[in-house]
N, C-alpha and C positions, 0 to 999 in steps of 0.2 A: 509593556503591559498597558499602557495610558491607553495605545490604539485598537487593543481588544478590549478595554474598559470602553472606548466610544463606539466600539460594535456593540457589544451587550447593549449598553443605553438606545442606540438606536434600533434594536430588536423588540429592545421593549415598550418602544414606542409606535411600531410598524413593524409586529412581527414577520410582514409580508418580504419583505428586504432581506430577509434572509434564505429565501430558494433560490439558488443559484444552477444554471446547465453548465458543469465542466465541460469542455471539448479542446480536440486535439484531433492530428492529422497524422496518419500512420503510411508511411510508402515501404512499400518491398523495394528491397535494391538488387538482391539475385540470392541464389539458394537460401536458405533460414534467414538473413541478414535483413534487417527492417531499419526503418529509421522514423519515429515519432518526434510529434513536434507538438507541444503543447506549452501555453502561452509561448515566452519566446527561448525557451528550455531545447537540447535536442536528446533526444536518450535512442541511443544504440542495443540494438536488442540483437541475438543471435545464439546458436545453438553451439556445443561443443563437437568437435569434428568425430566424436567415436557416433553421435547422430546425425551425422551430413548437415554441420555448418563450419563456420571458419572463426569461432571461438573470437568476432568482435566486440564482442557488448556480454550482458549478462542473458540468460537465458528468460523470455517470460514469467517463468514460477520465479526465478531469482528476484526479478523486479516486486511481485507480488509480496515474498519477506522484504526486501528493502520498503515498499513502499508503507507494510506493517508497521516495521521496525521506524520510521523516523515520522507514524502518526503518533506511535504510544508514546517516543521520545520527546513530542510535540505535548502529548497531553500533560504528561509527569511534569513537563518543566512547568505549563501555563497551571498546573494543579499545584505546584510548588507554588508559584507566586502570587498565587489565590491566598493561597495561607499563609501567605509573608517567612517560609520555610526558603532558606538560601540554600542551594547547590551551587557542591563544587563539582561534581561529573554525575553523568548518563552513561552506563553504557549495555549494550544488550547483544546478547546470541538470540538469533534470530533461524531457525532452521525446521525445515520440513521434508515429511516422508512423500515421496511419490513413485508411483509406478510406473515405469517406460510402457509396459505392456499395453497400459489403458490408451497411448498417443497411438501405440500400433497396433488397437485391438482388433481393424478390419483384416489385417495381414496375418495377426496371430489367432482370430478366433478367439480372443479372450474377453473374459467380463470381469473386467477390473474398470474401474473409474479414472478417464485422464488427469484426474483433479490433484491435489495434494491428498493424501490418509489423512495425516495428523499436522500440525502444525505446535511446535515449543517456541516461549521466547520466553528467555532468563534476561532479568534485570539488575544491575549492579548500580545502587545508589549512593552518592558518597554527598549527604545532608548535616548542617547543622536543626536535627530533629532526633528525637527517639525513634527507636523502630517501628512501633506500632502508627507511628504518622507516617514514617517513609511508607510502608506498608499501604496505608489508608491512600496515599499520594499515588502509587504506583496503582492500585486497583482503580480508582477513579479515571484517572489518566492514561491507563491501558484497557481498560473493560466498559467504564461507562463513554467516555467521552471519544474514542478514537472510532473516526467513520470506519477506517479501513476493518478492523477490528468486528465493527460493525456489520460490514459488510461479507467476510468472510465468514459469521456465525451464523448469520439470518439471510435465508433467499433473494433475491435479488432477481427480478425478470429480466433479461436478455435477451434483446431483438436481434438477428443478423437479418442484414435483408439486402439485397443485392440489387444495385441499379444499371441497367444497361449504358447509358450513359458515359465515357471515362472523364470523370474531371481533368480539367487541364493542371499542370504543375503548378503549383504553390512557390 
């Protein structure tokens, strides 16, 4: 906590130092199978074979709860030790409804949305606190503070934009 203790201080000193451009590098390898790379991380992505991939990695929407699931578990813990509240475990179900028909609605004709419905995540706190602070912990740290969380409630504008170009490999 010391080193998010000297981000906060240096935020508040030069709020400007805190907009940051994440980026990362995404290649197709052959049918669904992709391979991202960001900082120096590799994350395998791919579809399950009943939708034509070969079941190597987790599917997109999968990544999108994982990447939920270990912002909120990210905020709860730094919201725990804000309030000098010790845990001994996180842990969360993390799971969403979606519809296949919306990936293939030009094939099917349908008006459904390829996105997720809904989105659940249950949290299981195991604190020396009363409830109502785990509570207060878990809400801060899953609702106010986590971008991801963030980012799936409220808009977000998305460019695709296509370069003729092919970059060379990485």
């Amino acid at each position: 906590m010391e080193r998010v203790r000297m981000t906060v201080n240096a935020l508040r000193k030069n709020p400007g130092e805190g907009l940051l451009t994440l980026s990362g590098v995404t290649d197709w390898n052959e049918g669904a199978h992709s391979t991202g790379l960001f900082r120096n991380f590799v994350i395998a992505a791919d579809e399950t074979e009943d939708v034509g991939g070969t079941n190597r990695g987790p599917n997109p929407p999968e990544l999108v709860l994982a990447a939920l699931g270990a912002c909120i578990t990210v905020g709860i813990a730094y919201s725990a030790a804000e309030d000098g509240v010790e845990l001994r475990s996180i842990e969360l179900d993390v799971e969403g409804d979606i519809d296949l028909k919306g990936f293939f609605k030009r094939d099917l004709n349908a008006d459904v949305r390829p996105g997720f419905q809904a989105i659940r995540v249950t949290v299981w706190v195991d604190a020396d606190a009363p409830p109502g602070k785990v509570a207060e912990i878990v809400r801060r740290g899953g609702e106010e503070r986590s971008p991801v969380t963030d980012m799936l409630v409220n808009p977000v504008p998305v460019t695709v934009r296509l370069e003729q170009k092919v970059p060379a490999k990485r």
